[in-house]
C-alpha positions in Angstrom: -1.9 -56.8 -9.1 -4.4 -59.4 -10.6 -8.1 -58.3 -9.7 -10.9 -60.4 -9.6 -14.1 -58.4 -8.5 -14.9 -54.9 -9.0 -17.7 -53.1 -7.3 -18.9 -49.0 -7.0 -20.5 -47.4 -4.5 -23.3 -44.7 -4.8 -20.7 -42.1 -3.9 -18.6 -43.3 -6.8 -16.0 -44.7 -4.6 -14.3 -48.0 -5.9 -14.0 -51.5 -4.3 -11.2 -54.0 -6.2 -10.3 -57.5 -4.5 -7.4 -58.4 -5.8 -7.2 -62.0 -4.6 -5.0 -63.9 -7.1 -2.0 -61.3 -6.3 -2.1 -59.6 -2.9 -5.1 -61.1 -0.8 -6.2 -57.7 -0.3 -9.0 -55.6 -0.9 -8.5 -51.8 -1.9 -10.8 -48.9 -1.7 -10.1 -46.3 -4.8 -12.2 -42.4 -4.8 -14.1 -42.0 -7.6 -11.2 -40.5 -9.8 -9.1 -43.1 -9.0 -6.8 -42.6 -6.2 -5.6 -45.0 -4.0 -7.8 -44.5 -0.4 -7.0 -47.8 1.4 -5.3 -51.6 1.3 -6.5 -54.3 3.6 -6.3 -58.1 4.2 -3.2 -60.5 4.1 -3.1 -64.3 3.6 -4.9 -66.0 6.1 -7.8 -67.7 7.5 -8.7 -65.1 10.4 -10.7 -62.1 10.1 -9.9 -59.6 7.1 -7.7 -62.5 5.9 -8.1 -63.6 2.7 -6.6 -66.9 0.5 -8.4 -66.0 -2.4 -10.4 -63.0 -2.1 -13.1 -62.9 -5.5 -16.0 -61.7 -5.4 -17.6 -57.9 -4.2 -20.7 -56.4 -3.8 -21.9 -53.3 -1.3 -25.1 -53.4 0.4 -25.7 -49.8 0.2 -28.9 -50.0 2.4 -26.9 -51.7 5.6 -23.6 -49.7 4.1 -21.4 -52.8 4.1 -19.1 -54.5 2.0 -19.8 -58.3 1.1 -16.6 -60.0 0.3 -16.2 -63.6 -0.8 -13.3 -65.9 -0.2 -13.5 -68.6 -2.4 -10.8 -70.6 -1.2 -11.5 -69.7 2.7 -15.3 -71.1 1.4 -16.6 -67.9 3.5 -18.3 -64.4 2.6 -16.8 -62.0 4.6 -18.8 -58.0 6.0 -17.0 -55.4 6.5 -18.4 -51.5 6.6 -17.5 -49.4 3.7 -14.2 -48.5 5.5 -13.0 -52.0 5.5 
């Protein structure tokens, strides 16, 4: 809807937080196909209010997800 962050993955699979639209994050394969949604508006775990910023920690295989208006960074594996 309206992304913010993008981030790849080693194995080519992408990571989009889309935190202005949907408070979600969504996992895409490498050619583009839609693998997984997650999050909702929130302030519990996997909730977002304004999910921004992603990076993987491909040593620890995790996802590091920031919530700017939550003030929080959020870890979840690469499976969400």
């Amino acid at each position: 809807n309206r992304p913010c962050g993008v981030a790849v993955a080693s194995t080519g699979e992408i990571y989009v937080s889309d935190g202005y639209g949907n408070a979600s994050m969504h996992k895409f394969s490498a050619d583009g196909k839609l693998l997984k949604t997650w999050g909702e508006p929130g302030t519990g775990p996997g909730q977002f209010r304004c999910v921004h910023g992603v990076t993987i920690d491909e040593k620890r295989k995790r996802l590091l997800v920031s919530d700017r208006e939550n003030h929080r960074i959020q870890l979840f594996d690469l499976e969400g």
